[in-house]
C-alpha positions as CSV (number, residue, x, y, z in Angstrom):
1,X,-8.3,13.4,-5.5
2,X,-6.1,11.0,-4.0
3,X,-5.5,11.5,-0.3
4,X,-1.9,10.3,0.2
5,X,0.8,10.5,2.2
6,X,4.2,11.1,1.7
7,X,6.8,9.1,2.8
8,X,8.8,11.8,4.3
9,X,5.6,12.2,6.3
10,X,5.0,8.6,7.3
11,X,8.7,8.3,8.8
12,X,8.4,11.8,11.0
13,X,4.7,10.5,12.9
14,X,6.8,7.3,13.6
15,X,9.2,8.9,15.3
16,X,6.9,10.5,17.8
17,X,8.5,10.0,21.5
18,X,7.5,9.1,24.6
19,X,4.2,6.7,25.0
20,X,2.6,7.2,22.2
21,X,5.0,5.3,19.9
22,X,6.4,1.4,19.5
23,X,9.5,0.0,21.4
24,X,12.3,-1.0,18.7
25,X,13.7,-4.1,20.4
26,X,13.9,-6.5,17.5
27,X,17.8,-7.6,15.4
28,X,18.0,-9.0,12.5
29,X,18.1,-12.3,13.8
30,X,15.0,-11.3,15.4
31,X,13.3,-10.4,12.4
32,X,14.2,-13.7,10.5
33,X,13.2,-16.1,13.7
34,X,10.0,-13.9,13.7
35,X,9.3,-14.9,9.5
36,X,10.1,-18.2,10.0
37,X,8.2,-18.7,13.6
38,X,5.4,-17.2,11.1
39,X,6.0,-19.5,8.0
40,X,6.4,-23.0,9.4
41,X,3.2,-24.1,11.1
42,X,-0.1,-25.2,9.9
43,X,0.9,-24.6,6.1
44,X,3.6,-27.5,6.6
45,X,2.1,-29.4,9.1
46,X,-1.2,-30.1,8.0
47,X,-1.8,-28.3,5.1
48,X,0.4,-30.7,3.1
49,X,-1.5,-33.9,3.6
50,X,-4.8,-32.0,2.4
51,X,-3.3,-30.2,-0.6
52,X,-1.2,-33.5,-1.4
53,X,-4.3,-35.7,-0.9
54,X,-6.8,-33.6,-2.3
55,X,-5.5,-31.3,-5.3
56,X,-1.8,-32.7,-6.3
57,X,-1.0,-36.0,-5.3
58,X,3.2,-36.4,-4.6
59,X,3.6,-33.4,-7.2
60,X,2.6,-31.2,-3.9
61,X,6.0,-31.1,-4.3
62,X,5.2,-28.8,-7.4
63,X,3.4,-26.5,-5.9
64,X,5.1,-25.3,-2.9
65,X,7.9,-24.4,-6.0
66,X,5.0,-22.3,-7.2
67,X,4.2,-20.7,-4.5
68,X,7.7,-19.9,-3.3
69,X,8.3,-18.5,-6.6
70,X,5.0,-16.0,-6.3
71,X,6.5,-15.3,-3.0
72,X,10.1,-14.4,-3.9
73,X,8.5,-12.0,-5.9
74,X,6.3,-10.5,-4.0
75,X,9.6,-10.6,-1.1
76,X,11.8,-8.4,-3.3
77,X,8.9,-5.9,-3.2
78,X,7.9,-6.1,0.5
79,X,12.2,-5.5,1.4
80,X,12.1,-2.4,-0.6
81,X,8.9,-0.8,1.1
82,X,10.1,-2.1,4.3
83,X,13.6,-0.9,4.1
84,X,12.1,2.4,2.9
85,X,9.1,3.1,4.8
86,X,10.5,0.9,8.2
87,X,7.3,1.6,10.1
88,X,4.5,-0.3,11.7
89,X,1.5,-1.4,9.4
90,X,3.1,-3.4,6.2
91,X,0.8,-3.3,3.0
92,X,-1.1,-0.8,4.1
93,X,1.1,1.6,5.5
94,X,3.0,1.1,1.7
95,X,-0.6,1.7,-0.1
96,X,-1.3,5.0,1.7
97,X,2.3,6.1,0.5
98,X,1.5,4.7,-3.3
99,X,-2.0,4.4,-4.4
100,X,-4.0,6.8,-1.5
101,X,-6.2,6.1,1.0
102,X,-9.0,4.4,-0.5
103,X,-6.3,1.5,-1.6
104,X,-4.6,1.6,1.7
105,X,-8.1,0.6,3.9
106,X,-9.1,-1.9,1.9
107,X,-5.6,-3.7,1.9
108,X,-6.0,-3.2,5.7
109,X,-9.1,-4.6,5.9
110,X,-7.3,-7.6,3.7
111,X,-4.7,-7.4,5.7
112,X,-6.7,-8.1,9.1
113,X,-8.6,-10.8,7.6
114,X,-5.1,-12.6,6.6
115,X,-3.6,-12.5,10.0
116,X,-6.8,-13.2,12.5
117,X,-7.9,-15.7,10.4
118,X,-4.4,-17.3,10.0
119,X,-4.1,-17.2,13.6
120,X,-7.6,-19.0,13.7
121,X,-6.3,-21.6,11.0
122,X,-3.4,-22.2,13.5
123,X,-5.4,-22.9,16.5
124,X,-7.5,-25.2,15.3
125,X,-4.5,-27.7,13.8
126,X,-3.0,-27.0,17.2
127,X,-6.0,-28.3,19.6
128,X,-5.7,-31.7,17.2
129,X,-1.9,-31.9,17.7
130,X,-2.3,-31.1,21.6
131,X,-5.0,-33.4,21.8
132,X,-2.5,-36.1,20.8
133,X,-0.1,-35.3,23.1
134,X,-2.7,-35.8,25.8
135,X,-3.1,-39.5,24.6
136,X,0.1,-40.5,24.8
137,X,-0.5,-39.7,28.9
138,X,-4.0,-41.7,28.7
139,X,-5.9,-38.1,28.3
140,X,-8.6,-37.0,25.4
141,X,-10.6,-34.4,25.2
142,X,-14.0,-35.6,24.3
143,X,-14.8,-35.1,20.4
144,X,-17.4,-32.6,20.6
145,X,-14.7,-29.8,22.0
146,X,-12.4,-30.4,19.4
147,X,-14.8,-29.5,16.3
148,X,-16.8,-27.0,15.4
149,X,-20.9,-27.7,14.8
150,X,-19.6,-27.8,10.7
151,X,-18.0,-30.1,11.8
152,X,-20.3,-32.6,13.6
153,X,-18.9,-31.0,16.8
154,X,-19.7,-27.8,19.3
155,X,-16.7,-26.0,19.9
156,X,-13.1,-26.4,19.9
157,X,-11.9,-25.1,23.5
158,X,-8.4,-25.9,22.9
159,X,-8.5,-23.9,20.0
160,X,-10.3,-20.8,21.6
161,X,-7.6,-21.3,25.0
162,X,-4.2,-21.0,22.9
163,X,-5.5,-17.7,21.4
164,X,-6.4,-16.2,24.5
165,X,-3.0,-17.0,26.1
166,X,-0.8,-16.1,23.4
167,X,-3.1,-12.4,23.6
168,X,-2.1,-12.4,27.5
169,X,1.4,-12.8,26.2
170,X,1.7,-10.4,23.9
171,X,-0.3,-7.8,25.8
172,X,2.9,-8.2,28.0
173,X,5.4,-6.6,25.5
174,X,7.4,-7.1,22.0
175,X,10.3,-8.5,23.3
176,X,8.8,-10.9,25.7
177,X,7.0,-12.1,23.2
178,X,10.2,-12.0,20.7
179,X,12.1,-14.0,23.3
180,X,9.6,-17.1,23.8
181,X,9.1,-16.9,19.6
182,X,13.1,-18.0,19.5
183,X,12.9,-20.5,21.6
184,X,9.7,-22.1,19.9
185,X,11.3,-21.6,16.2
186,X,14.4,-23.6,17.3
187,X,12.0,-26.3,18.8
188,X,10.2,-26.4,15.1
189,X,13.1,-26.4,13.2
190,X,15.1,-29.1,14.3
191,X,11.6,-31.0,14.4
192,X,11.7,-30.3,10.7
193,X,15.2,-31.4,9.7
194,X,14.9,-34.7,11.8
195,X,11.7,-35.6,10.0
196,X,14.1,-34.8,6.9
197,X,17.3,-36.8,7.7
198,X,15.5,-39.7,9.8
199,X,12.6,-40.2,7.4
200,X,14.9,-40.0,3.7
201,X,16.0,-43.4,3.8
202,X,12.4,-45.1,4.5
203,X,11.2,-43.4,1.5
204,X,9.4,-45.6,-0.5
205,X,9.7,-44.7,-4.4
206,X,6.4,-46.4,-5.2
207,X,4.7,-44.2,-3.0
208,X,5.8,-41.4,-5.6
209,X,4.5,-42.7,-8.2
210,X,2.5,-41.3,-10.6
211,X,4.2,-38.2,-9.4
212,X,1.4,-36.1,-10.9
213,X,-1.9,-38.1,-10.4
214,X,-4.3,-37.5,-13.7
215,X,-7.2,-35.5,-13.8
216,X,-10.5,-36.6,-15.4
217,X,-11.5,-33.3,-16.6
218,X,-8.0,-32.2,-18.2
219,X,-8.1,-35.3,-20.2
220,X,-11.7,-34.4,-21.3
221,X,-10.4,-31.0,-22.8
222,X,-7.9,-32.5,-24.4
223,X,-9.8,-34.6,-26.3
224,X,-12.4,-31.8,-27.1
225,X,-15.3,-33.8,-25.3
226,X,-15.7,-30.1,-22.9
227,X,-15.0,-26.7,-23.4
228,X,-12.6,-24.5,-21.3
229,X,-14.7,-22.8,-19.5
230,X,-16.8,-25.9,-18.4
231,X,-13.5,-27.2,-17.3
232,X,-13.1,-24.0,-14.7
233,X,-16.1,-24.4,-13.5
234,X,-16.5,-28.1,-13.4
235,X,-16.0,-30.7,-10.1
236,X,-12.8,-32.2,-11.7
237,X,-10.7,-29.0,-11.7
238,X,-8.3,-28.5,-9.0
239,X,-8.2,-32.7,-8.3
240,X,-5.0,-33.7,-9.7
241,X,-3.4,-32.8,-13.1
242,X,-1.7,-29.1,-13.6
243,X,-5.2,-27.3,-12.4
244,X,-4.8,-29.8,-9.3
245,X,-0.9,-28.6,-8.9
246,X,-2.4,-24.9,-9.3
247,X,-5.2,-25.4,-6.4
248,X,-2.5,-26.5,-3.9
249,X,-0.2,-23.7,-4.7
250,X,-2.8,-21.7,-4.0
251,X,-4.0,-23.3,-1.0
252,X,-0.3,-23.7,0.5
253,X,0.5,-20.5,0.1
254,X,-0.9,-20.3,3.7
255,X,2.0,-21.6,4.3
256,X,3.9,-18.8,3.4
257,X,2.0,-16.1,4.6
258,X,4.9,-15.4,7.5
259,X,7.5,-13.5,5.3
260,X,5.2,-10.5,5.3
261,X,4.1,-10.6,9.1
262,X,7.8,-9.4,9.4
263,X,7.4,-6.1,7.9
264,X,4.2,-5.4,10.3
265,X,7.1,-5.1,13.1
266,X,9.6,-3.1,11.0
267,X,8.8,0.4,13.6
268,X,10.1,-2.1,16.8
269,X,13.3,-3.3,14.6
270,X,16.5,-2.0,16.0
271,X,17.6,-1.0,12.4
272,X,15.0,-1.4,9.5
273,X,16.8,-0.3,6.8
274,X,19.3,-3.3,7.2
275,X,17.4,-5.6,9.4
276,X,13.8,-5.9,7.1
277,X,15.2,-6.8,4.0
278,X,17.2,-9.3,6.0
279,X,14.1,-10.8,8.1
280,X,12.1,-10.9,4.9
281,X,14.3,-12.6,2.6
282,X,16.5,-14.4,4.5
283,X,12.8,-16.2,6.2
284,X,11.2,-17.1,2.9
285,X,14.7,-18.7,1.4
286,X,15.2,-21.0,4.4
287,X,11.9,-22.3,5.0
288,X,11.5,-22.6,1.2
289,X,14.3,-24.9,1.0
290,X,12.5,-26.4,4.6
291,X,9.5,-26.8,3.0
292,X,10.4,-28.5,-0.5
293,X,12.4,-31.4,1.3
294,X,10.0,-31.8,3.9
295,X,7.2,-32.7,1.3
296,X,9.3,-34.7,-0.8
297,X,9.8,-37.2,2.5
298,X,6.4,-36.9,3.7
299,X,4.7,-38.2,0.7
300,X,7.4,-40.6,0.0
301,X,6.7,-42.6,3.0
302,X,3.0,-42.3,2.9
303,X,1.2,-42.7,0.3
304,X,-1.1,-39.6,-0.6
305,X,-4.0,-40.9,-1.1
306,X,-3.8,-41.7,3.3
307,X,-3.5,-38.2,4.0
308,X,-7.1,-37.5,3.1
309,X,-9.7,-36.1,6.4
310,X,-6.2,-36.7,8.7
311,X,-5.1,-33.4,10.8
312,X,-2.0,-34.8,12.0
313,X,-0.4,-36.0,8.9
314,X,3.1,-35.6,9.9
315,X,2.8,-38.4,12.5
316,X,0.9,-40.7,10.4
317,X,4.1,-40.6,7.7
318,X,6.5,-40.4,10.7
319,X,5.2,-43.3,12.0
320,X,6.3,-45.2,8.8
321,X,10.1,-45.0,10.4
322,X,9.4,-47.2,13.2
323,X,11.0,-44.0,15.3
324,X,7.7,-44.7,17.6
325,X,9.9,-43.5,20.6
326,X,10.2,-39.9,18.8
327,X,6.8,-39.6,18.3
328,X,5.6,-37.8,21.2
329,X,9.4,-35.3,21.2
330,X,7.6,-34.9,17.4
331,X,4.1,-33.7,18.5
332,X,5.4,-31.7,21.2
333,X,7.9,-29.8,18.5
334,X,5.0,-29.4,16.3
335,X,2.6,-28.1,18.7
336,X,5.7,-25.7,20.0
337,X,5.8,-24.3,16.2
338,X,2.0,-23.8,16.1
339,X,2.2,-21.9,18.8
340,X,4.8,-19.4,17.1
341,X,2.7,-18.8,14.1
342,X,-0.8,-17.6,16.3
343,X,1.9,-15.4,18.1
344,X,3.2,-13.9,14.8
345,X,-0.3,-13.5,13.0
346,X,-1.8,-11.7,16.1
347,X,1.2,-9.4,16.8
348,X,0.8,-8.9,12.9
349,X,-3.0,-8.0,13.2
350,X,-2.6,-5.4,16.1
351,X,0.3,-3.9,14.3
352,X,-1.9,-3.0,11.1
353,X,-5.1,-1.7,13.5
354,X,-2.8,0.4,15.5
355,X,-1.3,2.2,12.3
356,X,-5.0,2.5,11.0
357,X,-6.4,3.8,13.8
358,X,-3.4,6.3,14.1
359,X,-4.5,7.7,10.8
360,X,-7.6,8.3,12.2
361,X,-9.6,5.5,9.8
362,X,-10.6,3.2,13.0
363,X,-11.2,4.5,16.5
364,X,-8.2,5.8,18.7
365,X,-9.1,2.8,21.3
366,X,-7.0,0.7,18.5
367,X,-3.9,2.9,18.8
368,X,-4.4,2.9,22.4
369,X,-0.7,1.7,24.4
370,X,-0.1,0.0,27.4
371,X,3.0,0.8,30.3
372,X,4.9,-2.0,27.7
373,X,4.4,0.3,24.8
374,X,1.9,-2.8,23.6
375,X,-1.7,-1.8,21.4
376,X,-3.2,-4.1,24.5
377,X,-6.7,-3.1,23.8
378,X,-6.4,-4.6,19.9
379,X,-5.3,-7.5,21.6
380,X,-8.4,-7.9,23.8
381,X,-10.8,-7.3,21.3
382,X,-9.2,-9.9,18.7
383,X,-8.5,-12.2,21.4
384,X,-12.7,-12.4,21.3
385,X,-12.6,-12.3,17.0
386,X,-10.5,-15.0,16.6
387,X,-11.3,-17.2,19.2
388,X,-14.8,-17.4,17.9
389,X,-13.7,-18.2,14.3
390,X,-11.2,-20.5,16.0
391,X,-13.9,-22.6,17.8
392,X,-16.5,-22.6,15.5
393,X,-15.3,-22.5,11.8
394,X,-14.1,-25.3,10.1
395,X,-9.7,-25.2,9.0
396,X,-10.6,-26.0,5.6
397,X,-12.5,-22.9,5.1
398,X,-10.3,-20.7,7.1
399,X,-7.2,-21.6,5.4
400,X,-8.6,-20.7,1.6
401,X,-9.9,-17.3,3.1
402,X,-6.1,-17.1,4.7
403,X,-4.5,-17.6,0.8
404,X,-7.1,-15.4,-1.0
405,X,-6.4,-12.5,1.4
406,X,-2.9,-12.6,1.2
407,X,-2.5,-13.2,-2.5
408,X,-4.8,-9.6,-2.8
409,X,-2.2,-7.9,-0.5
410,X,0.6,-9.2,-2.4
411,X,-0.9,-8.1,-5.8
412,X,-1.0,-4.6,-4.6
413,X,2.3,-4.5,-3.0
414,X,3.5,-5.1,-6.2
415,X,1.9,-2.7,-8.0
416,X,3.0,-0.1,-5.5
417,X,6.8,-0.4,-6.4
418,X,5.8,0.2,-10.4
419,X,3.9,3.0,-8.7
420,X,6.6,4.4,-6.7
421,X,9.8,4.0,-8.8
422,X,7.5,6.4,-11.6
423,X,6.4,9.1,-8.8
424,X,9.1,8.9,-6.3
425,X,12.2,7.7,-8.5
426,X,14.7,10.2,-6.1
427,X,14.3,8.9,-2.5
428,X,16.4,7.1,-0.7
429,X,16.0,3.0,-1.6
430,X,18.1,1.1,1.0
431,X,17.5,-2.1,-0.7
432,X,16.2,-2.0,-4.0
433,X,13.8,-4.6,-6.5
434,X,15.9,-5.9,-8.7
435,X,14.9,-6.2,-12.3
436,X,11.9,-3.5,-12.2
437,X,9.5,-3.5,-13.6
438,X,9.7,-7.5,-14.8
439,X,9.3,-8.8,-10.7
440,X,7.0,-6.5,-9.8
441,X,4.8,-7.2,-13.0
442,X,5.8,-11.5,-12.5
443,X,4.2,-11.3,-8.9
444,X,1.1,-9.7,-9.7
445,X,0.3,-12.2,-12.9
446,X,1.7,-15.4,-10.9
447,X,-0.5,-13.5,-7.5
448,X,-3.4,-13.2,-10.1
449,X,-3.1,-16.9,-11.7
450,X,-3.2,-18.4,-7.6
451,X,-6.1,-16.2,-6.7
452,X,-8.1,-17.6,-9.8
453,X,-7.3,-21.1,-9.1
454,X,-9.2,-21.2,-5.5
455,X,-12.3,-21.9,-5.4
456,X,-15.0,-19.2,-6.0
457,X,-16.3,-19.5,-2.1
458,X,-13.3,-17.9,-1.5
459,X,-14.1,-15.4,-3.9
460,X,-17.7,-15.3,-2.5
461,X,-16.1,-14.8,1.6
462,X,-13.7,-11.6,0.0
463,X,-16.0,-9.9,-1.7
464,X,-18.1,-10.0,1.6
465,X,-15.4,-9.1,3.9
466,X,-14.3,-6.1,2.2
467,X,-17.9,-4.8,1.7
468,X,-18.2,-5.0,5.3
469,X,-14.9,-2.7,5.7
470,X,-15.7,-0.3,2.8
471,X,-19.4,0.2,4.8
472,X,-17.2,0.7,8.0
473,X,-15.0,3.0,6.0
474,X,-17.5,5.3,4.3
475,X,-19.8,5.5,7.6
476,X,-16.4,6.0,10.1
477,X,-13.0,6.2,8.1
478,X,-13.1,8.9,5.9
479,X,-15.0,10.9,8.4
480,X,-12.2,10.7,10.8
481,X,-8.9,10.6,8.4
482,X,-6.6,12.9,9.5
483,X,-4.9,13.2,5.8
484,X,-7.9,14.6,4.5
485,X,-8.3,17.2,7.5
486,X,-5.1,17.9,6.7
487,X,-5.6,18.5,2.7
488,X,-8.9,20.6,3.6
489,X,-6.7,22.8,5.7
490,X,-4.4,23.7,3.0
């Protein structure tokens, strides 16, 4: 049987008063400066020089197209659930209403590994930006405490610091923590469109050339000297060629993870059913367009192939200007945006915990509130979670755990809508998917086709992760669910 719970039901526990329930305090514009505050960080910032000099060359270009378009899709779907469920919990709040309860924890479970270990990722291109910024004052932090022991180092403090402050600051309340996320996304933005405008006319067309590098292995298919299936499993796939334009889509869709963060705060928006498809949407479109130019200039005034081991590759194109007097107004912008997505991705986390641990899957001490209506306890305990992936695991890692996670999450919300438009097709749908069931069924296959381009450690991590959370679920979950006490009532 299939413990599941009705929307109707979903709505009425969210609407429990007093202090037992979150503080809507979020408009639309809100909702969209909390996506892209999300969205532009780490993916842009850093991410692009690795995919660009590892997997797709200038034709990195390419694949933030691709993974836009997986996106868009997988958007549409989030704006309906979110207009139509607006309560706290995203994915998995959707997945209980759709598929059960068994679905619903495991896209949890997903859905905590995306946003802790985003907010990891973050942290750890943040402590190389702010360790920059020290230099231009004659200040570095010694090499060991910027890198983990993977990484020839013993701990990155910088890294482990930022995510303990921004858990102070969000312990503090929504709407503090709303109003500094503004501010920082107007700092990142215009950061972003004077790279853009100040950086197109230095591009060098050479440097953009060949647009789509060529990869060994693909030419070795072609000719028949190997098989398919020693292609996806050989070194050469994912460097370069179309498989090498698939690996960084994948990979950079990271950079995209944001969008969905949005619908994790849809029970503190001041009206959901107009503001979420709003925030969602309107997020992903702009910093698409953002991210598209952005890439364009940054490997046309570097070449690629320089990008490769550097974790501040924005300032080593930059440089290429000769604006050397905006270099330190860029790092500080950049380390201002940084600090907007660890904000998002742990408000995100604590979000998800608080409406598992409502339905009685995790412990009450998740759901537990604070005088500011704030799950401060969640935020203590992943304060210690992710600062110790933050100081210790390497970015590269982190970030293809980040894009298999979300990619799983985004599979299933799309399978929820099919799901739901068959079983539910009468309630109420204040925005709905267009063209159902062909976007639904595009973002699971183009989901699906990014997912099997990363590679299989990533796999390997998943598969790990969520036997970890079906052992905590079997052993404490589905002891404790309230839907099924309720079912063995009845």
């Amino acid at each position: 049987m299939l413990y599941k719970k009705s929307i109707p039901q979903i709505i009425q526990e969210a609407r429990e008063s007093g202090e037992h329930t979150l503080k809507r305090t979020l408009s639309s514009t809100g909702l969209i400066a909390l996506g892209v505050g999300a969205i532009i960080g780490a993916g842009l910032f850093s991410l692009t020089g690795i995919a660009a000099a590892e997997n797709a060359g200038p034709a990195v270009i390419l694949s933030f197209a691709i993974a836009a378009l997986a996106c868009s899709f997988a958007g549409l779907c989030y704006a309906e659930f979110a207009s139509m469920i607006p309560v706290a919990g995203s994915a998995y709040t959707y997945s209980y209403a759709t598929m059960g309860e068994f679905v619903a924890w495991i896209i949890g479970w997903d859905l905590v590994l995306e946003y802790a270990l985003a907010s990891a990722t973050v942290a750890v291109s943040w402590s190389q930006y702010f360790n920059q910024f020290l230099m231009t004052f004659g200040i570095s932090i010694p090499e060991q405490f910027l890198k983990g022991p993977w990484e020839g180092g013993l701990v990155n403090i910088p890294a482990i610091v930022i995510v303990c402050l921004l858990s102070l600051l969000l312990m503090r309340g929504t709407k503090e923590s709303s109003t500094v996320n503004n501010l920082l996304v107007i700092l990142k933005v215009s950061v972003v469109l004077i790279f853009i405008v100040l950086g197109w006319s230095f591009i060098d067309s050479a440097n953009h050339t060949p647009f789509i590098p060529a990869n060994e292995g693909e030419e070795m298919l072609k000719n028949g000297q190997i098989g398919f299936w020693s292609f996806l499993t050989s070194d050469s796939f994912g460097k370069f060629g179309i498989s090498g334009i698939l690996r960084a889509a994948g990979v950079l869709f990271f950079a995209f993870v944001g969008f969905d963060a949005v619908s994790t705060a849809a029970q503190e928006a001041k009206d959901p059913k107009k503001g979420m498809p709003i925030g969602i949407i309107g997020s992903l479109v702009v910093c698409t367009i953002l991210y598209v130019l952005f890439s364009y200039v940054m490997t046309g005034l570097e070449n690629y192939q320089m990008f490769k081991g550097d974790a501040k590759p924005v300032a080593t194109a930059f440089a290429k200007t000769g604006y050397t007097f905006l270099n330190s107004a860029l790092i500080v912008t950049i380390i201002a945006g940084y600090t907007s997505v660890i904000l998002v991705m742990l408000l995100g986390q604590s979000r998800v915990f608080y409406s598992m641990s409502k339905d009685g899957l995790l412990p009450k001490i998740f759901s537990d509130l604070s005088k500011n209506q704030t799950p401060w306890k969640t935020n203590l305990i992943f304060m210690i979670f992710v600062s110790i992936f933050a100081g210790f695991v390497p970015v590269s890692d982190l970030g293809h755990m980040v894009s298999i996670g979300t990619l799983f999450a985004f599979t299933l919300v799309c399978i929820g809508i099919l799901v739901l438009r068959k079983t539910n097709p009468e309630i109420e749908r204040p925005f709905k998917t267009p063209f159902v069931p062909v976007i639904p069924i595009l973002g699971v296959v183009v989901c699906i086709l990014l997912m099997a381009s990363l590679p299989i450690e990533s796999w390997e991590r998943l598969g790990v992760w969520l036997l970890i959370g079906l052992i905590i679920y079997f052993i404490y979950g589905k002891k404790h669910s309230k839907i099924r006490k309720l079912y063995k009532k009845d």
